[in-house]
C-alpha positions as CSV (number, residue, x, y, z in Angstrom):
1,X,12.1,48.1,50.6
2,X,9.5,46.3,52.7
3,X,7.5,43.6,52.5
4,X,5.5,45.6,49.4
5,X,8.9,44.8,47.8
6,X,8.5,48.7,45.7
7,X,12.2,49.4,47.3
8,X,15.5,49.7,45.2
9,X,17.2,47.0,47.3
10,X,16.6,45.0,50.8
11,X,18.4,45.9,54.0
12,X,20.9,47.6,52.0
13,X,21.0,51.2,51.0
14,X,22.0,52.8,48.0
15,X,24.6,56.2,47.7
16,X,22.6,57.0,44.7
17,X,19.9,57.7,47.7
18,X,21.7,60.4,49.5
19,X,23.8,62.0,45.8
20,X,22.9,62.3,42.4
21,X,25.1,62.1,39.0
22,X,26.4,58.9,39.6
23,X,27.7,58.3,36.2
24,X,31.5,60.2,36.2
25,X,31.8,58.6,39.3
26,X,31.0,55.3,38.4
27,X,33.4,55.6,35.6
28,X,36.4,56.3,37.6
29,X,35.6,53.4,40.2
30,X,35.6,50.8,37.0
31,X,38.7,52.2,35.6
32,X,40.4,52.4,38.8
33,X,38.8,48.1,39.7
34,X,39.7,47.3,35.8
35,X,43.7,48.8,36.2
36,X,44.5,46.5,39.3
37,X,47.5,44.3,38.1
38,X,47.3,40.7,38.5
39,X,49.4,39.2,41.8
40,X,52.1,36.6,40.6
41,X,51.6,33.1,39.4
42,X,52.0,32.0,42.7
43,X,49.4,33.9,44.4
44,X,46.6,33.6,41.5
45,X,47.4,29.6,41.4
46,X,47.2,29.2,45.4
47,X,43.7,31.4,45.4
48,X,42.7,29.6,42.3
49,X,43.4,25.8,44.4
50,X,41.1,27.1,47.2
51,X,38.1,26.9,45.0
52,X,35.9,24.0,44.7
53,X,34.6,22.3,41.6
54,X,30.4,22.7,41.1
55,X,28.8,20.1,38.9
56,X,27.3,21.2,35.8
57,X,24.0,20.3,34.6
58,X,20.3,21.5,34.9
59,X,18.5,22.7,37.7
60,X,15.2,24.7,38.4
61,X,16.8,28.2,39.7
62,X,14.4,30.7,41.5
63,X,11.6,30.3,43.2
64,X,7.7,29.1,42.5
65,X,6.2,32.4,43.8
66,X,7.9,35.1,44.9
67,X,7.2,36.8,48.2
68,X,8.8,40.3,46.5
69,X,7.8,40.8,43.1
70,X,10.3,43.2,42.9
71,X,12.9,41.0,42.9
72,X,12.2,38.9,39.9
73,X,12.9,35.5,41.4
74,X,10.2,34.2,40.2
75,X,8.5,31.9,38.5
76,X,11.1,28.7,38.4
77,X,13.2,28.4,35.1
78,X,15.1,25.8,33.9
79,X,18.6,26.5,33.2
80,X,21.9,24.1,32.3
81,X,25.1,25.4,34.1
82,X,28.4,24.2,32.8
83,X,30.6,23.1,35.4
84,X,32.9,25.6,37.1
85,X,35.1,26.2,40.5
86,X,33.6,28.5,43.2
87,X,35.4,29.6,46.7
88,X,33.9,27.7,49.6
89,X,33.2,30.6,51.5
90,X,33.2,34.8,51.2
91,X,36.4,36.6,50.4
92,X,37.9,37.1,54.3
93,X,38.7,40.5,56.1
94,X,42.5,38.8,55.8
95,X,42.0,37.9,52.2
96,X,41.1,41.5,50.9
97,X,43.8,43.1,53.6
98,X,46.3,41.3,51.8
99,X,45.3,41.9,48.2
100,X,45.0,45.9,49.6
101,X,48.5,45.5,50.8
102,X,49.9,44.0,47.6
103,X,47.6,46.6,45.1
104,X,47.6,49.8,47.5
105,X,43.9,49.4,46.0
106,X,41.1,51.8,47.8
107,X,37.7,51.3,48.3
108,X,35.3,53.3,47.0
109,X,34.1,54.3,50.8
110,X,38.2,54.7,51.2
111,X,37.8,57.0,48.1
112,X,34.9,58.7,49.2
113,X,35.4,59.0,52.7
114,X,32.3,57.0,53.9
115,X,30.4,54.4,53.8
116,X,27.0,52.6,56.0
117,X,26.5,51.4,59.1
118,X,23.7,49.5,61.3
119,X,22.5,51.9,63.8
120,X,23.0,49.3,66.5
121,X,26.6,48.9,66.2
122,X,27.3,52.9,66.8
123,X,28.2,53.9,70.5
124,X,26.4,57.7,69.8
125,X,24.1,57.4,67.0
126,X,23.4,60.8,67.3
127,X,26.5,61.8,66.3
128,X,25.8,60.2,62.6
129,X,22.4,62.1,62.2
130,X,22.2,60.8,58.2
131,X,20.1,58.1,57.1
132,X,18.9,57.4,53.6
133,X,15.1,58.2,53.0
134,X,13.0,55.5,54.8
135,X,16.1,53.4,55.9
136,X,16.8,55.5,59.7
137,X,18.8,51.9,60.9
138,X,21.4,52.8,58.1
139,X,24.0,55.7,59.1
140,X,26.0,57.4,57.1
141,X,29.2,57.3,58.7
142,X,32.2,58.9,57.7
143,X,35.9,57.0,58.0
144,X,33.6,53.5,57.6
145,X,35.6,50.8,55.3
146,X,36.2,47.2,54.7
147,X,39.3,47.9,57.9
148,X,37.1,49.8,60.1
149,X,34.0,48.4,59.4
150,X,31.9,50.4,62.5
151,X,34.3,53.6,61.8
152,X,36.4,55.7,63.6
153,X,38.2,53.8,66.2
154,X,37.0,50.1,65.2
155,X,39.2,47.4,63.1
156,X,38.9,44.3,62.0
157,X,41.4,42.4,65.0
158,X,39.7,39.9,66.2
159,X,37.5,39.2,62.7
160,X,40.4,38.3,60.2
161,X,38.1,35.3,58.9
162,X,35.1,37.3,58.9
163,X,33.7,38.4,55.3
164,X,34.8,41.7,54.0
165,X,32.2,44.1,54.4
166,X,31.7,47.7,52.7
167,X,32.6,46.3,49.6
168,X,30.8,47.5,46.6
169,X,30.9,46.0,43.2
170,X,33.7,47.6,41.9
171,X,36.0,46.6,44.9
172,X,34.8,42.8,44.6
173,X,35.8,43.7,40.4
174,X,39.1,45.0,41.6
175,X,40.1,42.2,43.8
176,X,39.2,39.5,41.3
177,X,41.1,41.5,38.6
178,X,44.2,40.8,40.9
179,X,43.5,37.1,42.2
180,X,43.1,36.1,38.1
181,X,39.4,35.0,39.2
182,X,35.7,36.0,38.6
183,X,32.7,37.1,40.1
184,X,30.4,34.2,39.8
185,X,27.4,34.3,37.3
186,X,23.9,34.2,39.3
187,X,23.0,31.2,38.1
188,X,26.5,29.5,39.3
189,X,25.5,31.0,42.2
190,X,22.4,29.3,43.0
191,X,23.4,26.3,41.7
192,X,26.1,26.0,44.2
193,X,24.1,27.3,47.0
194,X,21.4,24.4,46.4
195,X,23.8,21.9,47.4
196,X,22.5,19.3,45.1
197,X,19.6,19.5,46.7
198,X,16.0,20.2,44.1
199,X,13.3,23.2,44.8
200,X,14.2,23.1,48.4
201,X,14.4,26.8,50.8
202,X,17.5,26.6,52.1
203,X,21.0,24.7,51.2
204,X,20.3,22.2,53.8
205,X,16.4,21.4,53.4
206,X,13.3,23.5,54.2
207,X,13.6,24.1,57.7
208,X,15.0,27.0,58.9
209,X,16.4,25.4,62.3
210,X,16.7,21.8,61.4
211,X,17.0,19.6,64.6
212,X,15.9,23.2,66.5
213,X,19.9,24.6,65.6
214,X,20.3,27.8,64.0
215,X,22.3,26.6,60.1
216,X,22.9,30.4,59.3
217,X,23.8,34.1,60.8
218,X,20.5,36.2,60.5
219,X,18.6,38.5,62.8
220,X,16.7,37.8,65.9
221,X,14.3,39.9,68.0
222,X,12.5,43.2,66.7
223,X,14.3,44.7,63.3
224,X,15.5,46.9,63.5
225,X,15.5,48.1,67.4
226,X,16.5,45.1,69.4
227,X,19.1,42.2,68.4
228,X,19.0,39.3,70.9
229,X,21.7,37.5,68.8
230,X,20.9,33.9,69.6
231,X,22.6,32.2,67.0
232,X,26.0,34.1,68.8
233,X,26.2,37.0,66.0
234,X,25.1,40.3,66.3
235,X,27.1,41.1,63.5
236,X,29.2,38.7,60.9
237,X,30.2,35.3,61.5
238,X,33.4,33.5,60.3
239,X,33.5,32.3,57.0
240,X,32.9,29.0,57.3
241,X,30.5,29.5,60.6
242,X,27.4,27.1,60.8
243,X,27.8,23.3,58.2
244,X,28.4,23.6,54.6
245,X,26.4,22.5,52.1
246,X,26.7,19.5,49.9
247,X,28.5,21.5,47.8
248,X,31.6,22.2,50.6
249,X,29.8,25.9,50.3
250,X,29.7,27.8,53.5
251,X,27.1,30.5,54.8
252,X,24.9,30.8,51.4
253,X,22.1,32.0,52.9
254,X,22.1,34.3,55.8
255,X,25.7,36.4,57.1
256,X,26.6,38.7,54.8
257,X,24.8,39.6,51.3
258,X,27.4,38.3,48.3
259,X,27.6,40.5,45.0
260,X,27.4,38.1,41.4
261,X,28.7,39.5,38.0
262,X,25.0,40.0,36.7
263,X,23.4,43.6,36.0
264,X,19.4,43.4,37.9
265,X,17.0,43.9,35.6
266,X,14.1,41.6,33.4
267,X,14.6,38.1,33.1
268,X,13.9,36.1,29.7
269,X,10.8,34.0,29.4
270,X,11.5,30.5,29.7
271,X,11.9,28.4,26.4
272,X,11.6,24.8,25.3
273,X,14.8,24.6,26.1
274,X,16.7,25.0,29.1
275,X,19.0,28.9,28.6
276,X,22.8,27.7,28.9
277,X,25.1,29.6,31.2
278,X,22.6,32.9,31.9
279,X,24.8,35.9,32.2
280,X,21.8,38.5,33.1
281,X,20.7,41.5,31.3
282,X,23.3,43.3,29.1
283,X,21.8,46.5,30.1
284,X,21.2,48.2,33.5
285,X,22.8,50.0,36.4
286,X,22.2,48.1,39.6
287,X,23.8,44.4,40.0
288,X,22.3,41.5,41.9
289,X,22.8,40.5,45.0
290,X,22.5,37.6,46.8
291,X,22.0,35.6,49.8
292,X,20.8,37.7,52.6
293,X,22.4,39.0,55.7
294,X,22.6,38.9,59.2
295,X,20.3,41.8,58.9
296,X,17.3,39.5,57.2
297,X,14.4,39.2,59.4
298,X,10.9,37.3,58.7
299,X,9.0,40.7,60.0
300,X,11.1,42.9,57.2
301,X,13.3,41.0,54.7
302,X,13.0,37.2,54.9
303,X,15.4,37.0,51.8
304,X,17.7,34.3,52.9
305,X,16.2,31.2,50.7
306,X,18.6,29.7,48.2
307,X,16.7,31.9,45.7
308,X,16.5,35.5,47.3
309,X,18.1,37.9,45.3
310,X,18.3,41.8,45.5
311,X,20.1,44.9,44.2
312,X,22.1,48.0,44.1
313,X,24.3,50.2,42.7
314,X,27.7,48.9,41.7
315,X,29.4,52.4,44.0
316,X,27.4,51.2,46.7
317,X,28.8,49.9,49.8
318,X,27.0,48.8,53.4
319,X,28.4,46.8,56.5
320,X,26.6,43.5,55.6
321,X,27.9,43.3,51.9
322,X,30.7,41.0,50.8
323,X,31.4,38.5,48.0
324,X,32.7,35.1,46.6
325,X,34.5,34.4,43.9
326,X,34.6,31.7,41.0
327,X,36.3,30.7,38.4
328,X,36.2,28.1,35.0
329,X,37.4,24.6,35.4
């Protein structure tokens, strides 16, 4: 999970780390996301008018070398997108309280009675002892959801247009299941975090503090022992903190890591011919993330480019893991 890249994921962690036989489980969380009834016509067409239309066409999506093999980013491909509609910014604490509300939908860390949490953000970190293997800044801490997102005794007052967070893949499934919307496709993904902008780092240009401003929510000072938080967030940001792109997209890169529809695994070898409308591997476990997180950090995990991308398990759920969703035109 370093800079070696051998890791399962980034500055995530994975419950397939700390339990085994995944697979029953797994199958109840999709049947549980997949039997969440639709909200009325009224609801699905108001979330559905929030999105923003993404230009079709094709664009050069990862990156020339990769600085984490592991993550398959690389080399640059060619691929043609058609156009399609994608939310401006990640699916609110407000947003998913409401769909929660109108589903009585829980969370698999609701289900299971836990979920991950920075070490910083604990009052007595010795009283969550439990870390994955390798990972000690990641606790294991039990009552931690989407609502009470340090656990016991914390809420989300205050952060109502802050991204969800302990949302794992089948929870983002669930709640698009009831808004009549998708997960997007990782290549819709990049496309709309590039801005219109060609083989460029981030969605505004290749500086990382343009004009000497911070653009995004990441991590400053010593990972994982000492946050100075001088672009104001030791945690997540609004929504639609820092400029959008030219896309109207919001906090791409940096904040909170974003889950996509795709499965992680081998990419095809680029053709003649630009690959229409990738959908990823139709095999695998994990699924891709992407974006980074305002736990990315050059010394550890400098994944928040435009074409950063990691994974995890789709039952795995962390405190700087959210999502957007998309749908067609």
């Amino acid at each position: 999970m370093g800079k070696d890249g051998e890791g399962k994921t980034c500055c995530g962690a994975s419950r397939a780390m700390l339990s085994s036989d995944p697979m029953e489980r797994d199958a109840w969380f999709l049947q549980q996301a997949e039997e969440v009834s639709r909200a009325p016509a009224s609801v699905t067409d108001e979330l559905r008018g929030r999105l923003k239309p993404i230009p079709g066409g094709i664009y050069e999506m990862g990156a020339r070398r990769s600085s984490f093999p592991a993550d398959l980013d690389s080399p640059r491909r060619k691929v043609k997108v058609s156009p399609f509609l994608m939310s401006p910014h990640s699916v609110t604490n407000a947003d998913y309280a409401r769909f929660v509300e109108a589903s009585g939908y829980l969370t698999v860390a609701e289900q299971e009675g836990w979920s991950f949490v920075f070490h910083l953000f604990l009052a007595d970190r010795a009283a969550w002892p439990i870390s994955p293997p390798g990972l000690r800044w990641w606790r294991r801490v039990d009552g931690a959801c989407w609502s009470a997102p340090e656990g016991p005794g914390s809420d989300i007052t205050g952060r109502e247009d802050h991204p969800a967070v302990h949302i794992a893949w089948y929870d983002a499934l669930a709640y698009c299941n009831w808004a009549g919307l998708r997960l997007p496709r990782e290549a819709e993904w990049e496309r709309a975090a590039r801005g219109g902008l060609v083989k460029r780092k981030f969605p505004w240009g290749d500086e990382m503090m343009p004009g000497g401003a911070f653009a995004m929510n990441t991590f400053q000072g010593k990972f994982p022992d000492l946050n100075t938080a001088e672009d104001g967030w030791p945690g997540t940001a609004p929504v639609d903190a820092f400029e959008a792109n030219g896309h109207g997209m919001f906090n791409m890169t940096g904040n909170v890591w974003e889950w996509v529809q795709d499965r992680f695994g081998p990419r095809p070898p680029a053709g003649r011919l630009p690959e229409t409308d990738p959908a990823g591997p139709t095999e695998g476990h994990a699924r891709v993330q992407r974006g980074g997180s305002y736990l990315c950090h050059a010394s550890y995990c400098d994944r928040y480019h435009v074409h950063s991308r990691t994974r995890n398990d789709p039952d795995s759920s962390t405190g700087n893991c959210g999502f957007r969703v998309a749908a067609d035109p």
